[in-house]
VOROPA-813443 format. One line per 8 residues: for each residue y, z, x of C-alpha. Coordinates in Angstrom, 3 decimals. Layout:
<nodes>
Y/Z/X ~ ...
</nodes>
This chain:
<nodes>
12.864/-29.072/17.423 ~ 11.302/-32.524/16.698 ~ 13.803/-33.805/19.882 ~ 15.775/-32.430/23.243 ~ 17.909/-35.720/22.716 ~ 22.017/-34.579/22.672 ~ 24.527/-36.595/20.777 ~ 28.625/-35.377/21.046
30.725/-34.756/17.593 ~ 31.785/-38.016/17.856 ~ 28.203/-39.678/17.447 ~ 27.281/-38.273/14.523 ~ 30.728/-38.582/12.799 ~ 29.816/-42.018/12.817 ~ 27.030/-41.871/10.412 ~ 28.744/-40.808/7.087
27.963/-43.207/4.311 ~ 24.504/-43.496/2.574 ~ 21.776/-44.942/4.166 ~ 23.275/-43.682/7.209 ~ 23.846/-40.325/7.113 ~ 23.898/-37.550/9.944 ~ 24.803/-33.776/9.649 ~ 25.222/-30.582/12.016
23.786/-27.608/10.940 ~ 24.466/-24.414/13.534 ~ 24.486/-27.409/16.428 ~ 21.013/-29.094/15.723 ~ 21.596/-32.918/14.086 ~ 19.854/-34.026/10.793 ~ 18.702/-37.613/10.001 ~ 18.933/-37.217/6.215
19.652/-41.037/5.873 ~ 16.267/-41.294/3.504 ~ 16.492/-37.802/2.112 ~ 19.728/-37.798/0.732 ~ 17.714/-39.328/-2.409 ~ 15.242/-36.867/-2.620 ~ 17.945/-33.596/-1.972 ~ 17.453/-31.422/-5.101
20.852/-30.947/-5.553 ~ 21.804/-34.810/-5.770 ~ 22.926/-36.935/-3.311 ~ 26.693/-36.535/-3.978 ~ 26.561/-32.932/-2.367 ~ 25.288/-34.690/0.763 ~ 27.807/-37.951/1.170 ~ 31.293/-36.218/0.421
33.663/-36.547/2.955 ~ 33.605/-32.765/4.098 ~ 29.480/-33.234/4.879 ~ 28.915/-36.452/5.499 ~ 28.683/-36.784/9.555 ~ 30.191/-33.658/9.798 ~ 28.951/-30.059/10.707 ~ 27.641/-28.695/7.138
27.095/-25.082/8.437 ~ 28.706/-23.401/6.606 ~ 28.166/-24.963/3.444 ~ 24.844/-25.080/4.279 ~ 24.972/-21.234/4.040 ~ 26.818/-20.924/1.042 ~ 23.595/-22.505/-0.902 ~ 20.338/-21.965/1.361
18.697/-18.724/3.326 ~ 18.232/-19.882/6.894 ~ 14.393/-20.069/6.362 ~ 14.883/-22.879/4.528 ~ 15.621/-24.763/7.819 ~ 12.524/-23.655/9.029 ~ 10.059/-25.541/6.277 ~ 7.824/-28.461/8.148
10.112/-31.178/5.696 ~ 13.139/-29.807/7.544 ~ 12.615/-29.476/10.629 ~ 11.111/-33.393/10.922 ~ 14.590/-34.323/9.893 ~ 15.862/-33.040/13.619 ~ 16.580/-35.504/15.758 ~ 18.652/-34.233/18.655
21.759/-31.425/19.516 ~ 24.930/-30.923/19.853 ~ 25.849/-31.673/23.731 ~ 26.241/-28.353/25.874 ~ 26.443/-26.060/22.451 ~ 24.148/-23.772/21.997 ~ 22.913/-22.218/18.095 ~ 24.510/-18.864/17.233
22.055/-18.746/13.670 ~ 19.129/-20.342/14.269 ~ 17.904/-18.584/17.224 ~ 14.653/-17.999/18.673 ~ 14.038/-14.016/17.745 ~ 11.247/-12.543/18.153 ~ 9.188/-11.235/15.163 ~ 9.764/-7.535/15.815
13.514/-8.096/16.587 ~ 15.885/-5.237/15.335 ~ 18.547/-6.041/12.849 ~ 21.438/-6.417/14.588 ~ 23.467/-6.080/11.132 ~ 25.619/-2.740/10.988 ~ 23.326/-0.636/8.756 ~ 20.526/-2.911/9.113
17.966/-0.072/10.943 ~ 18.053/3.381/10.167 ~ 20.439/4.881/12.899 ~ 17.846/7.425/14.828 ~ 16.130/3.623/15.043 ~ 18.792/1.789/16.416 ~ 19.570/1.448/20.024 ~ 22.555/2.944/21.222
22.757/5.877/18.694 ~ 20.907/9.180/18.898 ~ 18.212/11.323/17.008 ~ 16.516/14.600/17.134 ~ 13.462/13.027/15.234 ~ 12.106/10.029/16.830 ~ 10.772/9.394/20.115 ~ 10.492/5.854/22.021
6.768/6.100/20.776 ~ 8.345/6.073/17.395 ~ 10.257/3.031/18.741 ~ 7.511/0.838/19.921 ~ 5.563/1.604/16.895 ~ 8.476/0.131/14.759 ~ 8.425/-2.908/16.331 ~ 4.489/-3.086/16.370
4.885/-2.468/12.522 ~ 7.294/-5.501/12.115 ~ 5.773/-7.674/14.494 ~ 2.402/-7.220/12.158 ~ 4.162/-7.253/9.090 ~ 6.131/-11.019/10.221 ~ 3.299/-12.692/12.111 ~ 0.203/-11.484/10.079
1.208/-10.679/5.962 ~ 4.663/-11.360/5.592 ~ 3.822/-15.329/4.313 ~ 1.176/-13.516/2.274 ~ 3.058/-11.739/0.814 ~ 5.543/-14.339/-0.463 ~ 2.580/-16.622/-2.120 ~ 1.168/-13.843/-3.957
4.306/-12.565/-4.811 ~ 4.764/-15.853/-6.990 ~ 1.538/-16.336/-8.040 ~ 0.515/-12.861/-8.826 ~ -3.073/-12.970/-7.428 ~ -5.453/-10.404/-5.373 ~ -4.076/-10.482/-1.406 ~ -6.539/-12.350/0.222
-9.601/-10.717/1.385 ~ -8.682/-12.659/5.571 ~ -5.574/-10.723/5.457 ~ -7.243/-7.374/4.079 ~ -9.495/-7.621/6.631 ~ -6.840/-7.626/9.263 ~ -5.038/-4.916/7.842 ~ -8.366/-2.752/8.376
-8.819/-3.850/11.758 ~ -5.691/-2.566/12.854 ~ -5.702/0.543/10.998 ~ -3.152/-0.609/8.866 ~ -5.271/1.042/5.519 ~ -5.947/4.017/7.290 ~ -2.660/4.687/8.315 ~ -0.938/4.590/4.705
-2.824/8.291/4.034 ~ -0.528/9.220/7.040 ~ -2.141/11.739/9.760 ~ -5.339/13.328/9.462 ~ -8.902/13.177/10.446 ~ -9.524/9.811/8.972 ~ -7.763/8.563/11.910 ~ -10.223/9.921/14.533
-11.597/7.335/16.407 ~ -9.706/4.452/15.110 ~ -7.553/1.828/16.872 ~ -4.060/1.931/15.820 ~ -1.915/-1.629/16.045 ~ -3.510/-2.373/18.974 ~ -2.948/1.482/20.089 ~ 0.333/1.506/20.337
0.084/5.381/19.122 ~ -2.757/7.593/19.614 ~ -4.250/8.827/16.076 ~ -4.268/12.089/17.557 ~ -0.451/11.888/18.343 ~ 0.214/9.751/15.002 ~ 2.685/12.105/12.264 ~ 4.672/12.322/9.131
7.365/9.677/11.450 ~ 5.173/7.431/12.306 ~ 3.625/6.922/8.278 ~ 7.672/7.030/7.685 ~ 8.077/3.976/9.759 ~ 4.986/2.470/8.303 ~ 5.956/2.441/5.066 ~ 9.307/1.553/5.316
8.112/-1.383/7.536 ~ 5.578/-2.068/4.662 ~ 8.181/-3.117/2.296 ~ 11.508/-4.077/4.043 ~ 10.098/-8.111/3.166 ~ 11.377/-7.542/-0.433 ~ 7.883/-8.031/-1.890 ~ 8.157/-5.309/-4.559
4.560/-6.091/-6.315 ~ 2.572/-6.834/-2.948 ~ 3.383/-4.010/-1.743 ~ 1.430/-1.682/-4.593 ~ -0.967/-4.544/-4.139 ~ -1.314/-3.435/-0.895 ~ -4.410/-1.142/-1.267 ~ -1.506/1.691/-2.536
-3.943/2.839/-5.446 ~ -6.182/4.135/-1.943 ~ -2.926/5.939/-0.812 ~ -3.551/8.129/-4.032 ~ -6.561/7.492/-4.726 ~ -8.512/8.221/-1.863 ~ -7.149/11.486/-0.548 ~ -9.402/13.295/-3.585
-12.057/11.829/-2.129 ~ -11.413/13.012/1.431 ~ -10.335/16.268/0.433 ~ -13.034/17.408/-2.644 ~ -15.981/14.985/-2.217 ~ -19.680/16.128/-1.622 ~ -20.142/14.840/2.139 ~ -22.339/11.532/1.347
-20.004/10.701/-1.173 ~ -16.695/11.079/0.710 ~ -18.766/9.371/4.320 ~ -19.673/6.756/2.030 ~ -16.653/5.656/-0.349 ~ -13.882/6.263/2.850 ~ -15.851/3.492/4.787 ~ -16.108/1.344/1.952
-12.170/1.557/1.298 ~ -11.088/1.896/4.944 ~ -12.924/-1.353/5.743 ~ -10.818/-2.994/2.592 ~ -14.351/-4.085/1.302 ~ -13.611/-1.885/-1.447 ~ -10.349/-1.024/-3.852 ~ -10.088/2.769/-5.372
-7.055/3.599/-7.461 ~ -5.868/6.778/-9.066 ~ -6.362/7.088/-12.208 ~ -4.169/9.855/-13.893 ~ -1.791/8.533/-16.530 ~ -2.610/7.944/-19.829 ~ -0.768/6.281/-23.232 ~ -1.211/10.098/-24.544
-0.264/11.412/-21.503 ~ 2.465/10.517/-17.771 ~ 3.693/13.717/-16.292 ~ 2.108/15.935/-18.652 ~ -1.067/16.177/-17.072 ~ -2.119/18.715/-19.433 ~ -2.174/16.715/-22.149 ~ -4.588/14.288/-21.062
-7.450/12.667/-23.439 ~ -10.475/11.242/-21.671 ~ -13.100/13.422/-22.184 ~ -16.187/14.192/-19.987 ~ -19.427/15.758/-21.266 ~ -22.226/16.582/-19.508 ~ -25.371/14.936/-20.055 ~ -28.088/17.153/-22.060
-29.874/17.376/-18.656 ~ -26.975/18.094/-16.639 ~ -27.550/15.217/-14.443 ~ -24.581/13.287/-14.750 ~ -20.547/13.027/-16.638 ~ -20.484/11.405/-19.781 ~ -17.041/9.481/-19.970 ~ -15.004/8.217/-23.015
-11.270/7.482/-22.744 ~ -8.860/5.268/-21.677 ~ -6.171/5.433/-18.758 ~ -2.876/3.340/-18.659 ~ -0.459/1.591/-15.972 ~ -2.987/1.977/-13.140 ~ -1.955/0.549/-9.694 ~ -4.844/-1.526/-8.139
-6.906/-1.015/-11.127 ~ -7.151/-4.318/-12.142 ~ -9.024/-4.863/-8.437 ~ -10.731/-1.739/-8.056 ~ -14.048/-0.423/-7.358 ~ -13.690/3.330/-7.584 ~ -11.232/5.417/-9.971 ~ -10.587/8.830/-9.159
-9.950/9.948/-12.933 ~ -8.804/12.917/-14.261 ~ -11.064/14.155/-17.351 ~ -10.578/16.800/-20.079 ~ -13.951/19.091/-19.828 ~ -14.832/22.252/-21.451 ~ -12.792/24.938/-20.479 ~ -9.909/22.303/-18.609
-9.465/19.578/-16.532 ~ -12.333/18.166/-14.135 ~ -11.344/15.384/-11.443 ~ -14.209/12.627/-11.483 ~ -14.839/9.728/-9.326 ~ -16.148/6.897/-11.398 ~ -17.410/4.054/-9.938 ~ -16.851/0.683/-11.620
-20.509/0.719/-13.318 ~ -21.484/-0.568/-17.225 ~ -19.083/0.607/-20.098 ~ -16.280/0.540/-17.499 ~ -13.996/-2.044/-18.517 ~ -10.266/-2.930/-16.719 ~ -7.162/-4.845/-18.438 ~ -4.310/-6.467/-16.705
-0.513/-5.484/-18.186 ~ 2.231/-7.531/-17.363 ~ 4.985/-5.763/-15.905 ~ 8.036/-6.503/-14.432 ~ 7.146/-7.529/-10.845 ~ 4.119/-9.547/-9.522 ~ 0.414/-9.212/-11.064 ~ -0.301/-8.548/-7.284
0.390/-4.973/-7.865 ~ -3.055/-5.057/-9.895 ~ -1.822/-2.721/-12.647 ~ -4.581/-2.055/-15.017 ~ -5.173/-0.551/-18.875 ~ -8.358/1.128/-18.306 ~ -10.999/2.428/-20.807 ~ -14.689/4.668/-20.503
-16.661/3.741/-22.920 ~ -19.671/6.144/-22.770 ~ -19.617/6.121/-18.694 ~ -22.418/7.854/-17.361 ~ -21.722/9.169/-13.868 ~ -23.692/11.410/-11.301 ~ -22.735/15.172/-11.157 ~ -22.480/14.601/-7.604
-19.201/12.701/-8.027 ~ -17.189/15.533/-9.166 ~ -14.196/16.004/-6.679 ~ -13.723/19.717/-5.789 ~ -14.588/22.642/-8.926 ~ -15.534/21.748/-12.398 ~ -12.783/22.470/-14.851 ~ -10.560/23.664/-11.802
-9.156/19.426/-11.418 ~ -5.593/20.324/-11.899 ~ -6.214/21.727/-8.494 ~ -7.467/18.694/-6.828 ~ -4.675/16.664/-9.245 ~ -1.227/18.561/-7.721 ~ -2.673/18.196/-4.638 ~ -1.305/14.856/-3.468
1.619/14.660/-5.882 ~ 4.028/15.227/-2.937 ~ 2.737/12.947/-0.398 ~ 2.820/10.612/-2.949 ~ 6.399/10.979/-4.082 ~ 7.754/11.334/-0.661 ~ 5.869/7.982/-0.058 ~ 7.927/6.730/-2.991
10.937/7.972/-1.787 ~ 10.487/6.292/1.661 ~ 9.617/2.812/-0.561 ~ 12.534/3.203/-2.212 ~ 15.196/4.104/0.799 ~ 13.879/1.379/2.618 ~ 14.311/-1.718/-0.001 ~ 17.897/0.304/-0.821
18.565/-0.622/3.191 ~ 17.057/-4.724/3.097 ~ 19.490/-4.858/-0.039 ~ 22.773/-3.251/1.652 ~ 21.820/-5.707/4.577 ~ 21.421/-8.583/2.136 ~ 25.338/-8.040/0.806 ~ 26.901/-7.288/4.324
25.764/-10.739/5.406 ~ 26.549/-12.724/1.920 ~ 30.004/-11.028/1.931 ~ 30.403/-12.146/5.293 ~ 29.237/-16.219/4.776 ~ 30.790/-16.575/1.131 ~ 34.011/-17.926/0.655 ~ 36.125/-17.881/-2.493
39.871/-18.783/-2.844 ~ 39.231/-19.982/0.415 ~ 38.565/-16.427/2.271 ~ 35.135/-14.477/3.050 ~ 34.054/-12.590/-0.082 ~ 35.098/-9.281/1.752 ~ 38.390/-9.667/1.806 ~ 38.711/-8.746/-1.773
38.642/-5.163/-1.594 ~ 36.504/-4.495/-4.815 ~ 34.225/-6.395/-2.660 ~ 34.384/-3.884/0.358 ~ 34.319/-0.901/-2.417 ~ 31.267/-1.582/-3.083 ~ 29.764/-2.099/-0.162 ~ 30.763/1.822/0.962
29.399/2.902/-2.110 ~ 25.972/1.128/-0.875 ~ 26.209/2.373/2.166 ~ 26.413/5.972/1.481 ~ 24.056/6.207/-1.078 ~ 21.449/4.922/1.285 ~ 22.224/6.800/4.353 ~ 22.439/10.079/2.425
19.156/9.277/1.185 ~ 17.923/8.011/4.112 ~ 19.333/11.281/6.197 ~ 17.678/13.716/3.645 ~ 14.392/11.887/3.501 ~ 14.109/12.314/7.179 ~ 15.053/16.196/6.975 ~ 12.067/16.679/4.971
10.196/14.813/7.150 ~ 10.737/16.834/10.094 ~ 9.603/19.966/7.801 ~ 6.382/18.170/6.912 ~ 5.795/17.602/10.642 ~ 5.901/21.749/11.052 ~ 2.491/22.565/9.361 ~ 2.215/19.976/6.475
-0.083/22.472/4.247 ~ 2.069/25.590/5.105 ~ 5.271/23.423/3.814 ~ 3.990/21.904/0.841 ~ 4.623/24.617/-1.907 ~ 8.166/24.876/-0.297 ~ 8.866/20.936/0.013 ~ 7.484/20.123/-3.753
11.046/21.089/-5.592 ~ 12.555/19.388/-2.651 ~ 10.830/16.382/-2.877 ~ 11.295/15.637/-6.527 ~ 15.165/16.079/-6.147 ~ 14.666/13.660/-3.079 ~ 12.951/10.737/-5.292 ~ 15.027/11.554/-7.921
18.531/10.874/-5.952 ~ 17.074/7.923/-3.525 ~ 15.815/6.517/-7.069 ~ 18.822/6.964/-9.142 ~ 20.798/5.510/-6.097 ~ 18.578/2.224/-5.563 ~ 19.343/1.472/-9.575 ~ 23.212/1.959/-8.848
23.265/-0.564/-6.487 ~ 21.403/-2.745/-7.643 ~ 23.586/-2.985/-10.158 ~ 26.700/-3.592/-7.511 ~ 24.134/-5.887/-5.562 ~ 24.133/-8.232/-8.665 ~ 27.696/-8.437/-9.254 ~ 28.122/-8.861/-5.522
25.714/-12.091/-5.992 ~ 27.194/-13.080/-9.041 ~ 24.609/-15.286/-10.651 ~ 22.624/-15.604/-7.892 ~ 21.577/-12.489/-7.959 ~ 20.300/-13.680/-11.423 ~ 17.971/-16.368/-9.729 ~ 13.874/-15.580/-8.614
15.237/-18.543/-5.364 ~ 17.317/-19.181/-2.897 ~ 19.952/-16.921/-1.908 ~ 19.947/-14.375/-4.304 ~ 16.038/-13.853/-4.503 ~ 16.220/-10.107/-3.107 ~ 18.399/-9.157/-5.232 ~ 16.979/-10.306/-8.457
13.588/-8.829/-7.413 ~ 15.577/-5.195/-6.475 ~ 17.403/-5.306/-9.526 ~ 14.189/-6.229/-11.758 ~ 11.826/-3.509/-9.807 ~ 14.014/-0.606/-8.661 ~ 13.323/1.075/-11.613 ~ 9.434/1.323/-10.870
9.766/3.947/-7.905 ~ 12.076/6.103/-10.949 ~ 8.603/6.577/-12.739 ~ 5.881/6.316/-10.653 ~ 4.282/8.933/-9.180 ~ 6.036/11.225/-11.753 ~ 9.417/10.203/-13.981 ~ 12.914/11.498/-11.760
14.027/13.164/-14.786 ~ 11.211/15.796/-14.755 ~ 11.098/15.973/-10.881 ~ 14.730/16.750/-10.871 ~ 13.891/19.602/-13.186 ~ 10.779/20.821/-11.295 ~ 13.499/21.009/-8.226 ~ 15.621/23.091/-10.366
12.876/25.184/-11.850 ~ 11.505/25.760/-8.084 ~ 14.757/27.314/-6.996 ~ 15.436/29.407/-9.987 ~ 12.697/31.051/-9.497 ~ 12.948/31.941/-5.939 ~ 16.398/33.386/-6.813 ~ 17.482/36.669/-5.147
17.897/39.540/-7.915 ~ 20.588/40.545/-5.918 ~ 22.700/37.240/-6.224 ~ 25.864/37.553/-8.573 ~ 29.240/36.297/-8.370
</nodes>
């Protein structure tokens, strides 16, 4: 606060005509005397008889987020309190504070309720996630959000010092040794909870293309790498990437080809010496492959598919396409043009890549799902407090019951998601490569109802906003970005449609013969 000066009601009330003009927002006095001429909104909203010297607080509300108050131009307007009043909205949390919104935290994370899953390590870690997420990216985040560009190498480099990279491939041996937030959680004792938390931490700021900007292509990428490299190679490229000096995506997906693998194009030949992968072919809708050094590419050979890491070397050539969220996200139209590549990058058996390709699908698409449940929950949070500060015909916005309706439908689509997510979870925990080929049908029905769910309210979420929910500013901004991107998280990492079938498929064919009516 630019002053500890206090002033009663009665002060302020009498500076109410222009050129003299004092407000109360939640107890804290304005000057805007000279800014009433510069207020985007025109002066009038500022000098009528319901804000001028009076407390604006909650029409402030009803037109501004609270962080507007918190901008440099602002706050130099302060010149005093409200006598023996203290704020009850502008308050002093910390930057790991809980959401003390009903609905705000997932329940086996908020205190008071209980939970067979997490532990107070699981806790602490939470709030060391936020608390990094507030103080160190989170204003990131926003400016490349609107201006679409590469995340800053300084914040990159932060992310790798905490472990923040290495911790997106969730637990593993690429944690040994490594220093996690500040070791808050042994990477020994790190599991499938903790990378839970992490990623749902990771995008709760509403940042929809910074977050696949966020080195995600290495959360796919990489794990080929790890798992199938040649020793030098994998030693090599996982520093490189781990240190954020270097970007790898996966790159799978073709114009010819999405979820059918099998119909992939590229082409790799070996060289008439045997030396190396010649490459020709192009790849589509690549995350981080606008940015990236290393592609893990899948490659049509001679007798099937062959898994490839091609570095970014001469007849290698990368494309932005504009998509509906931020250019952040990197995503990339890529094409070979007669890439030469060293035999020695070939991850895992020649012609034997479809292997090394199914491998990560269901890390990936339970990292997806855990996206996706975790924006649902910012959103739902977003409409419990707009239906409680809006007014129309002169009550809050919940008292119409259409209103309410809505908000249970919200609700239990997320915690049902939310619930199931974390049941699978807790199987991945028991034995992650033992469950796999049990959880894969189970996943895909997972991203496909915590996917279909996010789109159906953010539908309601609009129409909640009315047409603020329509606007990239202001109020409505996280709902216009949920309602624009929600669909993303339906199609990536394998379209809900033909996971919800692979789900089905799964279970019919582990159908008793003796099961009849």
């Amino acid at each position: 606060m630019a002053s500890t000066k206090t002033f009663t009601r009665e002060e302020v009330a009498k500076h109410n005509k222009p050129g003299d003009l004092w407000i109360v927002v939640d107890t804290r006095v304005y000057d805007i005397s000279k800014f009433a001429a510069l207020h985007p909104g025109g002066q009038y909203v500022l000098t009528t008889p319901n804000v001028a010297g009076k407390d604006a607080t909650d029409v402030f509300y009803s037109l501004h987020r609270k962080e507007v108050l918190d901008k440099p131009m602002y706050k130099r307007l302060v010149i005093g309190a409200i006598a023996n009043e203290q704020p009850t909205i502008q308050v002093n949390e910390s930057s790991d504070a809980l959401s003390k919104v009903p609905y705000g935290e997932p329940m086996g994370l908020t205190p008071g309720y209980h939970t067979p899953y997490y532990t107070e390590n699981h806790r602490a870690f939470q709030r060391a996630a936020r608390k990094f997420m507030m103080e160190e990216v989170y204003s990131e985040a926003m400016a490349r959000e609107e201006d679409g560009k590469r995340i800053s190498q300084s914040v990159v480099d932060k992310m790798a010092e905490v472990g923040w990279l290495h911790m997106r491939l969730g637990p593993g041996k690429h944690l040994k040794g490594v220093t996690l937030l500040g070791g808050v959680v042994k990477p020994e004792d790190f599991d499938y909870f903790h990378e839970l938390i992490y990623h749902q931490e990771g995008v709760r700021i509403g940042a929809r293309g910074f977050n696949d900007g966020q080195l995600s292509g290495m959360a796919i990428g990489l794990p080929p790498v790890l798992n199938f490299a040649r020793p030098e190679v994998k030693e090599r490229v996982a520093a490189e990437c781990f240190s954020g000096k270097k970007y790898i995506s996966l790159a799978i997906t073709e114009a010819f080809a999405g979820s059918d693998v099998a119909g992939l194009q590229t082409t790799a030949v070996k060289s008439d010496d045997g030396k190396f992968w010649i490459i020709n072919g192009t790849k589509k809708w690549i995350t981080n492959g606008t940015f990236s050094d290393y592609f893990t590419t899948a490659c049509r050979t001679k007798k099937g598919l062959t898994v490839i890491l091609v570095p970014r070397v001469d007849g290698v050539e990368t494309r932005p396409i504009k998509t509906a969220y931020s250019a952040t996200a990197g995503t990339a139209y890529i094409t070979f043009d007669n890439v030469k590549v060293p035999v020695e990058y070939t991850l895992g058996e020649e012609d034997k890549g479809l292997k090394v390709v199914l491998s990560n699908f269901n890390h990936e698409r339970w990292m997806l799902a855990a996206h996706s449940a975790a924006l649902h929950r910012t959103i739902v949070e977003e409409c419990l407090k707009w239906a409680n500060q809006r007014y129309v015909f002169g009550k809050p916005l919940h008292d119409q019951a259409v209103i309410r309706a809505k908000l249970a439908g919200m609700i239990a689509r997320m915690e049902a998601g939310q619930a199931w997510l974390e049941q699978i979870t807790h199987q991945m925990t028991k034995n992650y490569n033992e469950q796999s080929d049990k959880l894969a049908g189970s996943i895909g029905l997972l991203k496909m109802f915590v996917t279909r769910s996010a789109r159906e309210t953010a539908e309601e979420a609009q129409l909640v906003f009315g047409g603020r929910g329509l606007t990239k500013t202001g109020l409505g901004r996280l709902i216009e970005m949920y309602h624009r991107t929600s669909g993303f998280d339906a199609i990536l990492g394998g379209v809900e449609d033909v996971l919800g079938d692979l789900g089905v498929r799964q279970a019919l064919k582990k159908m008793p013969k003796s099961a009849r009516l």
